[in-house]
C-alpha positions in Angstrom: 34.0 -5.8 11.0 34.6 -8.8 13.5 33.6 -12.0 12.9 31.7 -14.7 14.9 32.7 -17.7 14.8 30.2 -19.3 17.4 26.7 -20.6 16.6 24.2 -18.9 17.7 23.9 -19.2 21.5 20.7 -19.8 23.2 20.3 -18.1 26.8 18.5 -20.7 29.4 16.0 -19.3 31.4 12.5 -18.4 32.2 10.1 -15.7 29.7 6.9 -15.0 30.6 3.9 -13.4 28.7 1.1 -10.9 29.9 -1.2 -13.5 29.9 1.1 -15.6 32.3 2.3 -18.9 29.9 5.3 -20.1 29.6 7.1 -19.9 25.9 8.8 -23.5 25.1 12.1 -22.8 24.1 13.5 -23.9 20.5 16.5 -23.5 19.6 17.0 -21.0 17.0 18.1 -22.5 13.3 20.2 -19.7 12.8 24.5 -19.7 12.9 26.4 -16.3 13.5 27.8 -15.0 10.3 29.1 -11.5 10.9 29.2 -8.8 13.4 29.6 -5.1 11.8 30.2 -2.2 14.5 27.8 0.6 14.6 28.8 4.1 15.4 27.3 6.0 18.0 25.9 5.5 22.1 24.2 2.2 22.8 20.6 3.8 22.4 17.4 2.5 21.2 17.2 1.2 17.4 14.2 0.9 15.6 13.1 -0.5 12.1 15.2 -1.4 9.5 14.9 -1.9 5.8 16.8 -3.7 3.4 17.6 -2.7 -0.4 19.0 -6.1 -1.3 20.3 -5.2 -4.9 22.6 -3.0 -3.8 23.5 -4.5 -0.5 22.4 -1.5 1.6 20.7 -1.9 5.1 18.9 1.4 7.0 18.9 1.3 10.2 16.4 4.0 12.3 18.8 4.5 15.4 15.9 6.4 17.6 17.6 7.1 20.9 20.6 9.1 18.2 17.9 10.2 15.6 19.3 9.5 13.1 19.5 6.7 10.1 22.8 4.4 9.7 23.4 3.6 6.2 25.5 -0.2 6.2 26.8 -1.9 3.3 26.1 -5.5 4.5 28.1 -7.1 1.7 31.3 -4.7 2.2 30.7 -5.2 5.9 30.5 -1.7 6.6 28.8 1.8 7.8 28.5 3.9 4.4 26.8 7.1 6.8 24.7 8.6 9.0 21.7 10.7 8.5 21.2 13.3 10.9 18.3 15.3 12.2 15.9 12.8 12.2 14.2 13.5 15.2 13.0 10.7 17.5 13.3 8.6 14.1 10.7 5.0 14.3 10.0 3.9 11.1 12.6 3.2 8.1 11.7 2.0 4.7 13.6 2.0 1.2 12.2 2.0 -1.8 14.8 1.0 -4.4 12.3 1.8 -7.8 12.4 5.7 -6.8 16.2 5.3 -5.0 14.7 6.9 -1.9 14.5 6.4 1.8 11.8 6.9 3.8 11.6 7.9 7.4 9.3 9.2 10.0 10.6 11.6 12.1 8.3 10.7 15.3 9.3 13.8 17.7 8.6 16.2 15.0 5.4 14.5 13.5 7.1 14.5 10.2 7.9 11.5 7.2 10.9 12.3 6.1 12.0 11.7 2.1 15.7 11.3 1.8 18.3 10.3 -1.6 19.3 7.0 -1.2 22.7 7.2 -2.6 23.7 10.4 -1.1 21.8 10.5 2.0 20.3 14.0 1.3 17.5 15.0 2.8 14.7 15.9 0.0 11.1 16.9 2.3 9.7 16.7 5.2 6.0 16.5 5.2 3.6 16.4 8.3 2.0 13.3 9.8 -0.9 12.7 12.2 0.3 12.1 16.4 3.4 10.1 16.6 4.6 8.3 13.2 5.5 5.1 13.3 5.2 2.8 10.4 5.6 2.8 6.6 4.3 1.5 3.4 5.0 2.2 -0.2 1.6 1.9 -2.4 3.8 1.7 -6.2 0.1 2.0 -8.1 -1.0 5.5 -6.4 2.7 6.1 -6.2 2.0 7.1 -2.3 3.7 6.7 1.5 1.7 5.5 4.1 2.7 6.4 7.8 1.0 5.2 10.4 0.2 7.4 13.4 0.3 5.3 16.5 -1.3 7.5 19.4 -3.0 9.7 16.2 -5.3 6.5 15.2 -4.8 7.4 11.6 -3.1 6.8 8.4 -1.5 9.8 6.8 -0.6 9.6 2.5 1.8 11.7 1.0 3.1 12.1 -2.3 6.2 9.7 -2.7 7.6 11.9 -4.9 6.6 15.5 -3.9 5.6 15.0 -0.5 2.2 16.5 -0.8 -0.3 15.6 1.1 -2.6 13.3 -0.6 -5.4 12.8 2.3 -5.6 11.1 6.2 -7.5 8.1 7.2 -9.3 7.7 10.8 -8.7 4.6 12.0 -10.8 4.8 14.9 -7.6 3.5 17.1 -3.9 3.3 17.8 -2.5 2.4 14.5 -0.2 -0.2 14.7 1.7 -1.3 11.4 0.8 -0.9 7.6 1.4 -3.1 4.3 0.6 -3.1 1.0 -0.9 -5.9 -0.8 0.7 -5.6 -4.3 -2.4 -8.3 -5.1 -5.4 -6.7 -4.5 -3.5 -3.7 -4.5 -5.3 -2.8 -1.1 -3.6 -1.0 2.2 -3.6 -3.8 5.9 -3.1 -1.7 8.9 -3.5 -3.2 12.5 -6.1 -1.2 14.5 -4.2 -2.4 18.0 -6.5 -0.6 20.5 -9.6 -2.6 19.1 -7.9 -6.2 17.7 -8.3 -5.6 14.7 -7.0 -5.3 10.6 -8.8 -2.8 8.3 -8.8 -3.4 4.9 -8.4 -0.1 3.0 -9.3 1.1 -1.0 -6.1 3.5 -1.5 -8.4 5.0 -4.4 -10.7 6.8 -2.0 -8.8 6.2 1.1 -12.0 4.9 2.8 -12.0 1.5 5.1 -13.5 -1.3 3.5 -13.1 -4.3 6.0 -12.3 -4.4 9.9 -11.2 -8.0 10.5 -11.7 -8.7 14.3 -8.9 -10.9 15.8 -9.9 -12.9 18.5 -6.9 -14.4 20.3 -4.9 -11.3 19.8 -4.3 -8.7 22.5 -3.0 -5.0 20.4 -1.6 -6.0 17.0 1.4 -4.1 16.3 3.2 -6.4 14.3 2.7 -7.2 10.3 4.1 -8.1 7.3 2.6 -10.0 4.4 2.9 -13.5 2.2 1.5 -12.1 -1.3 2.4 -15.0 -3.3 0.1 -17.2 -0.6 -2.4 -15.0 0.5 -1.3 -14.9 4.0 -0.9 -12.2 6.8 1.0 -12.5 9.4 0.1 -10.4 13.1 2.0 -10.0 16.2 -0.1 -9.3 19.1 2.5 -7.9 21.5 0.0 -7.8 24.2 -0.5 -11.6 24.7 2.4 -12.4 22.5 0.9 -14.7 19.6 1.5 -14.5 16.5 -1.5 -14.8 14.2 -1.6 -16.2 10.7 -4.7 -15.0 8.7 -5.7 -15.6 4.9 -6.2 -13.4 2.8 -8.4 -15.2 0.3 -10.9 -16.3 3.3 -10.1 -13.7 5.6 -10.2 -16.4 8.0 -7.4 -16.9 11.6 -5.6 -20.0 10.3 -2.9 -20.3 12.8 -2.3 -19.0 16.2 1.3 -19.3 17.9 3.7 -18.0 20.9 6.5 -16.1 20.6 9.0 -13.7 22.7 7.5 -11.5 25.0 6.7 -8.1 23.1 6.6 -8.7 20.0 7.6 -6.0 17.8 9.7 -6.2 14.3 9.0 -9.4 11.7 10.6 -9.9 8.9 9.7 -12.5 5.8 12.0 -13.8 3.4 9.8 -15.0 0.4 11.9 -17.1 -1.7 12.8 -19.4 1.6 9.7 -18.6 3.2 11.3 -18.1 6.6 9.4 -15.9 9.3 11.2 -14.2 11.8 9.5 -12.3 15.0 11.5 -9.7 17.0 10.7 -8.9 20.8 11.4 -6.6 22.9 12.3 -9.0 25.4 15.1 -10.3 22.5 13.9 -13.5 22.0 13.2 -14.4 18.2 10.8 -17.1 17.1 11.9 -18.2 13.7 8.9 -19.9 11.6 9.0 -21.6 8.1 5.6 -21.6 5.3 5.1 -24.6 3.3 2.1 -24.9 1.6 0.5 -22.0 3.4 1.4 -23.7 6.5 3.2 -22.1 9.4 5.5 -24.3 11.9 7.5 -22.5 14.6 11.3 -24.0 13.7 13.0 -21.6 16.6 12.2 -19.4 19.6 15.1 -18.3 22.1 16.8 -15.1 23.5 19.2 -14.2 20.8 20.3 -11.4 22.0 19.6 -8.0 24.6 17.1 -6.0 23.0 17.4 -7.5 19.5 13.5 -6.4 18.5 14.3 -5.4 15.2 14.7 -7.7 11.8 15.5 -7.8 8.5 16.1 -10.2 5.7 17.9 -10.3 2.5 16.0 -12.7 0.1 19.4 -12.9 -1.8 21.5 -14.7 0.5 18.8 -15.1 3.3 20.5 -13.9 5.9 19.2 -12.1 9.1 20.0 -8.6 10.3 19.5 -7.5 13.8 20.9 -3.8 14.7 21.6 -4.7 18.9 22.3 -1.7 21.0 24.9 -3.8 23.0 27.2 -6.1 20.8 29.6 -9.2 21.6 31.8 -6.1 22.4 29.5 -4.4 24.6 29.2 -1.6 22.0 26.2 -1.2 19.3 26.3 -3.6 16.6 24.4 -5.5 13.3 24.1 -8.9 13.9 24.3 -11.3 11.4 22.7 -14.9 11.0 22.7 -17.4 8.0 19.7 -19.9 8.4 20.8 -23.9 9.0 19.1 -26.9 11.0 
């Protein structure tokens, strides 16, 4: 593991969007903490997800397909899971000690041990998996099917199929509410969110989303009734609640916006892009206010936060060193 010493350096320059505005850039509130070397070629990552009681990271490394295992406290790469072909999504779920991943080449979500990195089923998907969600009442996956337009439900446990849901468009990403105990999933082809009843898997809301050009991005504020959207067509990030099912907020970020992260007890925001800028955003009082947005680093589009120590993980094909890396970032002013 090397360490960085250096803040966090913001790159000058010019980003455009689609829509042809120019970004202001912030500087990022975040400080370099550690830098922990990745094995493999300097290929595409993907999501990652965090089990912050026992300090592991997964990290979907799709251009190897395969999952790297980190121990971000030890600082270091506990193993690789292979034959995970064209591997997107990546989600732990610490209550069952499993890993989910979909397998996007093979149409497949993928159930593997978390502490021995075994691989337990396999169980087809829809067209092109992407995204994941746990449902802990119905005790279900969710994978969303990008080019498919559907969500597919499996079995956590088994891997049975348990049903599919049209979407009626490209699926972007999927949460669940543990409130309402309902399923969010970003229709991105028609700028929308549907609202869906897990129970009998049928829609129950389509929220339009002016403003927004194909919503990929989303994760969720529970505690404050809040949804957060990245629209990486236009990229704006869109801040809806979910008592009103009303657009409070609208923002700019990076180019491409892909991967956000939310760290609840701090109630930071962070939004990856494609283009590696990162807007950082904080909530108070259901109120968003961009606090960051710069290039942090060459194709840093992916996120993840620890709630623990509220640090920020970014898996970077090209490190400090040139070779893959996990970046590391305390928050500060």
């Amino acid at each position: 593991m090397g360490l960085v010493l250096a803040a966090v350096a913001v790159v000058a320059g010019v980003l455009l969007t689609r829509g042809g505005s120019r970004p202001p850039r912030v500087a990022l509130p975040l400080h370099a903490a550690k830098e922990i070397s990745l094995p493999g070629d300097s290929s595409r990552f993907d999501y990652a997800s965090l089990d912050p009681d026992r300090g592991l990271l997964f990290i979907a490394h799709l251009g190897a397909s395969r999952v790297i295992e980190v121990d971000v406290h030890a600082g270091r790469v506990v193993r690789t899971i292979d034959g995970l072909s064209g591997v997107h999504g990546v989600l732990v779920v610490p209550a069952l000690h499993r890993v989910y991943a979909t397998a996007t080449d093979a149409n497949q979500v993928v159930a593997i041990d978390e502490a021995t990195g075994t691989v337990l089923h396999r169980s087809p998907t829809g067209d092109y998996p992407d995204g994941l969600a746990y449902d802990p009442v119905h005790g279900t996956v969710w994978t969303t099917n990008e080019s498919g337009g559907s969500e597919t439900v499996v079995d956590a446990a088994t891997g049975a199929a348990r049903g599919t849901v049209p979407l009626g468009g490209e699926a972007g990403n999927v949460a669940y509410d543990p409130t309402t105990r309902q399923m969010l999933v970003d229709v991105q082809t028609r700028n929308e969110l549907a609202v869906i009843d897990p129970t009998t898997l049928r829609i129950t809301r389509r929220l339009p989303l002016p403003g927004c050009d194909h919503d990929h991005g989303l994760i969720l504020a529970p505690t404050d009734r809040m949804a957060f959207i990245a629209c990486d067509g236009n990229a704006r990030l869109l801040t809806v609640d979910l008592t009103t099912w009303h657009i409070t907020g609208t923002d700019q970020v990076g180019d491409d916006p892909d991967v956000l992260a939310y760290d609840p007890a701090a109630g930071h925001l962070f939004v990856a892009s494609e283009s590696g800028w990162v807007t950082t955003a904080d909530n108070h009082d259901r109120h968003l206010t961009i606090t960051g947005r710069a290039h942090l680093a060459a194709d840093a589009h992916v996120v993840a936060v620890d709630p623990t120590t509220h640090l920020s993980y970014y898996p970077v094909p090209h490190g400090p060193g040139g070779h893959p890396a996990l970046l590391a970032y305390r928050p500060g002013p």
